[in-house]
C-alpha positions in Angstrom: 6.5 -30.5 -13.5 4.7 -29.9 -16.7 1.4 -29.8 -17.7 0.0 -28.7 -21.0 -3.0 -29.1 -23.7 -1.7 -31.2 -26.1 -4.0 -29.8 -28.8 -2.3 -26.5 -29.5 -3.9 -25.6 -32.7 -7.3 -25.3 -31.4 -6.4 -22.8 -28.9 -6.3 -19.2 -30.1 -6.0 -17.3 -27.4 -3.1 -15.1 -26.7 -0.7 -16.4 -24.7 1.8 -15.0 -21.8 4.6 -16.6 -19.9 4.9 -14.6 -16.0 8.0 -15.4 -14.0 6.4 -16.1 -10.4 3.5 -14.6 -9.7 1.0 -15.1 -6.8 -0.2 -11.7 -7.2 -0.8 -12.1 -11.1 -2.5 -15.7 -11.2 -5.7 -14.7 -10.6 -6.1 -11.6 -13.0 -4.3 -14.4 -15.4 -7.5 -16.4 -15.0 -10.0 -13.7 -15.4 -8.4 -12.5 -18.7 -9.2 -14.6 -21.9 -5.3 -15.8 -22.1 -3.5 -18.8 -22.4 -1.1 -18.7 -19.2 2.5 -20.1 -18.3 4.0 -20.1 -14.8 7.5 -20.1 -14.2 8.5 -21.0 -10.6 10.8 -22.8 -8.8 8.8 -24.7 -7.2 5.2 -23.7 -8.5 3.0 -23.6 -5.9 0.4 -26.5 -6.2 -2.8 -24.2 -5.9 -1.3 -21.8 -8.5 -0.5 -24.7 -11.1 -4.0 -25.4 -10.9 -5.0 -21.9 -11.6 -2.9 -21.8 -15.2 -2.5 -23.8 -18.2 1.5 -24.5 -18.1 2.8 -24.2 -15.0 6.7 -24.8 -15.4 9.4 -25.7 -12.7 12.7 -24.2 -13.7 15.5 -23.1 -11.6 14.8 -19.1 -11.9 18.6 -18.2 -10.8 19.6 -20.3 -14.0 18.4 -18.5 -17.0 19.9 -20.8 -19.6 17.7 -23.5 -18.2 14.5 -20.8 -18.1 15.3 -19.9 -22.1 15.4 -23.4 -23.0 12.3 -25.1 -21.3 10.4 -21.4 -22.4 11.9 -22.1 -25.9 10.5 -25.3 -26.0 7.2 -24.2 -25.0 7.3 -21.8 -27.4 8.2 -24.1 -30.5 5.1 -25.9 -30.3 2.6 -22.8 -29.4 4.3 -19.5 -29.8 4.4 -16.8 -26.9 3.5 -13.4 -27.6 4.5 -12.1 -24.0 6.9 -12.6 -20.7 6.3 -10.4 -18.0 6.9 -10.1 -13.9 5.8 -8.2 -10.8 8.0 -9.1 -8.7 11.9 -7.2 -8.0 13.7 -10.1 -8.3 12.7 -11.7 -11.3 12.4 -8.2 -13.7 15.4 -9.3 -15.3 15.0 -12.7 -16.2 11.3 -11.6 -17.8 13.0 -9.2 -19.6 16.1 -11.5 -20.7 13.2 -14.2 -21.8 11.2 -11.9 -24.0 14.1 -10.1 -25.6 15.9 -14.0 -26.2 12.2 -15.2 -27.7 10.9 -12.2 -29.6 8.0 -11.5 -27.9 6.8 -8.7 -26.4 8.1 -7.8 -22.7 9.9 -4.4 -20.7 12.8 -3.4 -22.2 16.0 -5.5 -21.2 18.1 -2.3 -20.1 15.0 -1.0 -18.5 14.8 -4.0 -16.4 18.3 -4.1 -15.5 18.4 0.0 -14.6 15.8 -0.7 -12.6 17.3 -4.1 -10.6 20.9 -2.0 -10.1 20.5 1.0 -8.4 23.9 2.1 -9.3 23.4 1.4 -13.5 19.9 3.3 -12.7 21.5 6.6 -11.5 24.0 6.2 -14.2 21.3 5.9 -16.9 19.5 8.8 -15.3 22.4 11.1 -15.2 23.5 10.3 -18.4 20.0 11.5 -19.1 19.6 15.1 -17.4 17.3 13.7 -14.9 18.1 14.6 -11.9 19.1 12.0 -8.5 20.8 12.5 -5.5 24.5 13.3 -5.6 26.0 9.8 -5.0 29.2 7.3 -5.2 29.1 3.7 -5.9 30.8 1.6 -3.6 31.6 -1.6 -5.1 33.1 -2.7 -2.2 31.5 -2.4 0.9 34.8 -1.0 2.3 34.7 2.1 0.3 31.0 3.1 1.8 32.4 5.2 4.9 35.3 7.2 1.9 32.2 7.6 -0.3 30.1 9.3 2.7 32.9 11.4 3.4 33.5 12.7 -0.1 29.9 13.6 -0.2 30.0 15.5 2.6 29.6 14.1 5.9 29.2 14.2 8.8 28.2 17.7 7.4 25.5 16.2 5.8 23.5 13.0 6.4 23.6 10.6 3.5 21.6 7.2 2.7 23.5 4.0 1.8 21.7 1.5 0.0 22.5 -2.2 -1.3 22.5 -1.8 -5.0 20.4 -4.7 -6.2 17.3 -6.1 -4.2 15.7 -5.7 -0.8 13.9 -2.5 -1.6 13.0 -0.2 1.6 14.9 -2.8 3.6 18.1 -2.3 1.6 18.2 1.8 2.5 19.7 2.7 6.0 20.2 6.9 6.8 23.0 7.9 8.1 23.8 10.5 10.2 27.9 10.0 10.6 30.5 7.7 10.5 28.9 5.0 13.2 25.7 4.8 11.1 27.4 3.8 8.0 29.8 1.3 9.7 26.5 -0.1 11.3 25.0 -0.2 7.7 27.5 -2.1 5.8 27.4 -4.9 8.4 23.8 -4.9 8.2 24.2 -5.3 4.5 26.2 -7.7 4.3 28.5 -8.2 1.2 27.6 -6.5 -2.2 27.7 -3.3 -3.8 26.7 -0.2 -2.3 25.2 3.2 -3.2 25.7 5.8 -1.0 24.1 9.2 -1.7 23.7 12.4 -0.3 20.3 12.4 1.4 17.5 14.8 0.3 15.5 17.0 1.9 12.1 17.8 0.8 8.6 15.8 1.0 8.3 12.6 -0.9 5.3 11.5 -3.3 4.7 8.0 -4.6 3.6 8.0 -8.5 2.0 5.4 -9.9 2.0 5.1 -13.9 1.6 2.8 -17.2 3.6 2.7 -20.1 2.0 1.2 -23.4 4.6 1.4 -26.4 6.6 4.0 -24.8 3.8 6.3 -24.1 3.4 6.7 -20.2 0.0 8.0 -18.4 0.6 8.9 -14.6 -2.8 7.6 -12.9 -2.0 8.7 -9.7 0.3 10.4 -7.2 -0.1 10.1 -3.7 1.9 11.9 -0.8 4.4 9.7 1.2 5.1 9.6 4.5 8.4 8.1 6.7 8.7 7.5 9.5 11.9 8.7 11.9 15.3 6.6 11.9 17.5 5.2 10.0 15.4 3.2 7.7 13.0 5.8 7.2 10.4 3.2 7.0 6.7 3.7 5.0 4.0 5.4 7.7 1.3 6.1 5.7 0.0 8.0 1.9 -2.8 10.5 0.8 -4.5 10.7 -2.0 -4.6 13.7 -3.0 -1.5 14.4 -3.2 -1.7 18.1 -1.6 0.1 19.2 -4.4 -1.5 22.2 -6.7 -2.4 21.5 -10.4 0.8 22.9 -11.6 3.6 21.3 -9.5 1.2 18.1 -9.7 2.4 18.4 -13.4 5.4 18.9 -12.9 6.0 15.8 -11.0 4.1 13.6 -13.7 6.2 15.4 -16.4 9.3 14.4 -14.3 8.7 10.8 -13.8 7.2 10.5 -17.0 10.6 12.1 -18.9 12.5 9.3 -16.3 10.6 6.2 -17.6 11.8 7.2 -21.0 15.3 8.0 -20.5 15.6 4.3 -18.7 13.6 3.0 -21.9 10.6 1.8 -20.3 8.1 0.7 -23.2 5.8 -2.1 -21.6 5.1 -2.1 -18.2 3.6 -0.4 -14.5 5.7 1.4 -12.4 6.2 2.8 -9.5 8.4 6.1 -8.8 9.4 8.0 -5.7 9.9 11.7 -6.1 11.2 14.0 -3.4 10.5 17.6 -4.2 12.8 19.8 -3.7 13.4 24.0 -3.7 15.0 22.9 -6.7 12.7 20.9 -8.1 11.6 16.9 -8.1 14.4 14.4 -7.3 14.0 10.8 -8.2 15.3 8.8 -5.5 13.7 5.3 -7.3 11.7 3.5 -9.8 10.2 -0.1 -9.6 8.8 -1.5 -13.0 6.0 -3.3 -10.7 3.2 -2.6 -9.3 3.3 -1.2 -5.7 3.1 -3.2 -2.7 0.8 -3.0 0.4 -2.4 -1.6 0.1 -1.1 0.9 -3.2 -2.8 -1.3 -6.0 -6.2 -1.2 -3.9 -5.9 2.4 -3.1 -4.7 3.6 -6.8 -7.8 1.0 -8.2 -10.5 2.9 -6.3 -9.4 6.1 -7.4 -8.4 5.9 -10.9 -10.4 3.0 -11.9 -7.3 0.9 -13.3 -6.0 -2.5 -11.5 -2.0 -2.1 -11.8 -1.3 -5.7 -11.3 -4.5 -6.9 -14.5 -2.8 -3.6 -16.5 0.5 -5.2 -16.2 -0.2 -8.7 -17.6 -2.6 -6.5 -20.6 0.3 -3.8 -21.4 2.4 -7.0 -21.9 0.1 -8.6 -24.2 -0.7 -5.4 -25.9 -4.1 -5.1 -24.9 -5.7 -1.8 -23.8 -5.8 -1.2 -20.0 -8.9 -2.0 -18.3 -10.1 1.4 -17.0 -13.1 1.1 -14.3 -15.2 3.6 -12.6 -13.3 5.5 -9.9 -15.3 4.5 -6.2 -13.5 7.4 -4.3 -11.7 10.3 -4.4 -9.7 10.4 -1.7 -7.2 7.9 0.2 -5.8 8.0 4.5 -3.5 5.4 4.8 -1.5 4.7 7.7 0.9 2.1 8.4 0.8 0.2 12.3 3.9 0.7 13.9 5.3 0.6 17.1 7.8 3.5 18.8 9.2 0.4 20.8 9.4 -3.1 20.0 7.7 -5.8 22.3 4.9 -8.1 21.6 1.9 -6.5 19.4 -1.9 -7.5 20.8 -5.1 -6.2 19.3 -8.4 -7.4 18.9 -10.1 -7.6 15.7 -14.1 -8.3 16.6 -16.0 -5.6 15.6 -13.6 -4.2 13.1 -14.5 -3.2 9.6 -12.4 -6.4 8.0 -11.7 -4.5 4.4 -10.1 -1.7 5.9 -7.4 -3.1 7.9 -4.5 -5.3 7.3 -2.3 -6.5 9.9 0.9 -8.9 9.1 1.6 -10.5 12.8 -0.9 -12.2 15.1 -1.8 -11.2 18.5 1.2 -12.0 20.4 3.6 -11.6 17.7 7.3 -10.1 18.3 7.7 -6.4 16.4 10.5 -4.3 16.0 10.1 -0.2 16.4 10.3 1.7 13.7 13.1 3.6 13.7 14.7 0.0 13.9 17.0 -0.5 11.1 14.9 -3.8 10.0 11.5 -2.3 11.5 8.7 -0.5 9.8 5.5 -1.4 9.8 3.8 -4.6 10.4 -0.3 -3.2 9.1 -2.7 -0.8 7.4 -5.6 0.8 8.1 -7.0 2.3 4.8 -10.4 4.0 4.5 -11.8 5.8 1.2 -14.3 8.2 1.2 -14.8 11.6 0.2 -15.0 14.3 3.2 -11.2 14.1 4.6 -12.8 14.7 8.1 -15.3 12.0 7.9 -11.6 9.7 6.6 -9.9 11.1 9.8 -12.9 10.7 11.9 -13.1 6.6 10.5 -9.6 5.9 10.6 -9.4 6.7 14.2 -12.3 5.0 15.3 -10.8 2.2 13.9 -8.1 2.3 15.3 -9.0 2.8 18.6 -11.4 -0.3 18.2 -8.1 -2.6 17.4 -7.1 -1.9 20.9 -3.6 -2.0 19.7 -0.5 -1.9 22.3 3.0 -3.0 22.6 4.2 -5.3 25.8 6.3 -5.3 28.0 6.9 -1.0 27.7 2.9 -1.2 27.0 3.6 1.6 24.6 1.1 2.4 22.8 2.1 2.3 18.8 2.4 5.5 17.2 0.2 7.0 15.2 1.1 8.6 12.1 
């Protein structure tokens, strides 16, 4: 399906092609842009919401080029972009192939292949976790040893895709065996794991020039995936290491040649200093973009589409200046109930209905299945919110009726 404005001339405006993008549509439509939606198939209530929306086959980029080259004979592009993992690469294949602006295509791909990205970041002086590729899964349980276990534990991790859910800890030889079946075919990293507490950095890069607007403390949760359980914002950290870590990530975007996009980093610090253990050229998922909105002012999803056309970054009045968030999860898995009347709507998010199967979270495919977030800025009065909340949800866990665990 194609639909476009046949009168090309008299439209001005600048225009953008995003690969998929739910998350992008509407800030599309609130900017003063001419839009183009790749997908495959576009969702009918997004093809309403742009002027081209464009059904391509987005695992065949020859096919994407040409229908986007077409487009972009009759009324040229000046931008391809994405927010999603998956399709990084093929946004930044399109823009490098058409001319226009877009992240850097070895950027993109560092970031897709977590193998390429150490390699990149090495290369670099920036310093990752001591690791091994293991291009066949085979080799994972060799590569674990070499690095020093069961001494030590390590993480293995599918190179491309699946984010947190591609990342299992392991703490000998079972784990790892359990891991490669769980992963299936497909390249491995495998990686000494690394102590220390973990921060989550948000930033935009404009040109090459990166501004951190916010880091926020991580938590995970116990088990083998390690799963999300909740950030803070503030970080906890003093001024100084603060600026260390944003001097850290910010050195990492430019040694993978980030010049147009979000991102968002994971640090552990160590004794030794930050570690990088990844980098996303997207906005962050879950509640992040909300939280990092209210208290930096800046929407990471709308800065993404303007750093792509060039256009300065909307920055808005800060609302808080300070962040609880906790992930819902369970210690057991069973059927999740709660009970929503009452409940201050904005504040929580919950991805199952009442009655809804969930795994624990120390489950190699749990983690979390909501959020309570609250702003404010008194950290008792957040604590003292957050659990009222949560006690109002009522939440529990049949048949072990455990209750689920609070971060």
């Amino acid at each position: 399906m194609l639909l476009m404005n046949t009168d090309l001339t008299a439209d001005t405006r600048p225009s953008v092609a995003c690969v998929s993008g739910r998350r992008v549509v509407d800030v599309l439509s609130r900017l003063d842009v001419r839009s183009v939606l790749l997908d495959n198939p576009t969702p009918l209530d997004l093809a309403c919401q742009v002027d081209v929306p464009l059904d391509v086959d987005l695992d065949d980029w020859d096919a994407a080029e040409a229908a986007l080259r077409w487009l972009h004979a009759g009324r040229p592009l000046d931008a391809v972009f994405s927010v999603y993992d998956a399709h990084l690469p093929l946004a930044s294949y399109l823009a490098a192939r058409l001319g226009t602006r877009g992240l850097d295509l070895q950027a993109a791909l560092a970031c897709h292949d977590k193998i390429r990205m150490r390699m990149v970041l090495t290369s670099g002086g920036v310093r990752v976790p001591d690791h091994l590729p293991a291009a066949d899964p085979a080799d994972a349980a060799a590569a674990a040893q070499r690095l020093g276990m069961p001494a030590v534990p390590v993480v293995v991790k599918k190179a491309t895709g699946s984010g947190g859910r591609g990342s299992m800890l392991c703490r000998n030889p079972e784990d790892v065996a359990r891991a490669v079946e769980l992963f299936g075919p497909g390249a491995l990293l495998v990686e000494r794991a690394v102590e220390g507490p973990e921060y989550a950095v948000q930033s935009i890069t404009s040109d090459g020039r990166t501004e951190v607007v916010g880091i926020l403390a991580q938590h995970v949760g116990p088990g083998p995936r390690q799963a999300e359980t909740g950030y803070d914002f503030p970080s906890g950290l003093g001024p100084e290491r603060e600026s260390e870590v944003a001097s850290f990530v910010t050195r990492a975007l430019a040694v993978l040649g980030f010049d147009h996009a979000v991102s968002h980093t994971q640090v552990r610090l160590t004794a030794d200093g930050p570690v990088l253990i990844n980098v996303a050229a997207r906005p962050p998922g879950g509640q992040l973009c909300a939280a990092t909105e209210r208290v930096s002012g800046i929407d990471l999803t709308r800065a993404a589409a303007e750093i792509a056309l060039g256009m300065p970054v909307t920055r808005g009045t800060p609302t808080a200046t300070r962040v609880l968030y906790r992930c819902v999860t369970s210690e057991n898995p069973g059927t999740a109930w709660y009970d929503l009347d009452g409940i201050d709507a904005p504040a929580v998010t919950l991805d199952v209905e009442p009655g809804d199967s969930v795994r624990s979270v120390d489950d190699p495919d749990g983690g979390s299945y909501g959020r309570i977030v609250v702003y404010g800025d008194d950290p008792a009065e957040l604590e003292s919110r957050y659990r009222a909340i949560f006690e109002s949800l009522r939440l529990h866990v049949e048949p072990d009726h455990q209750q689920v665990m609070l971060p």
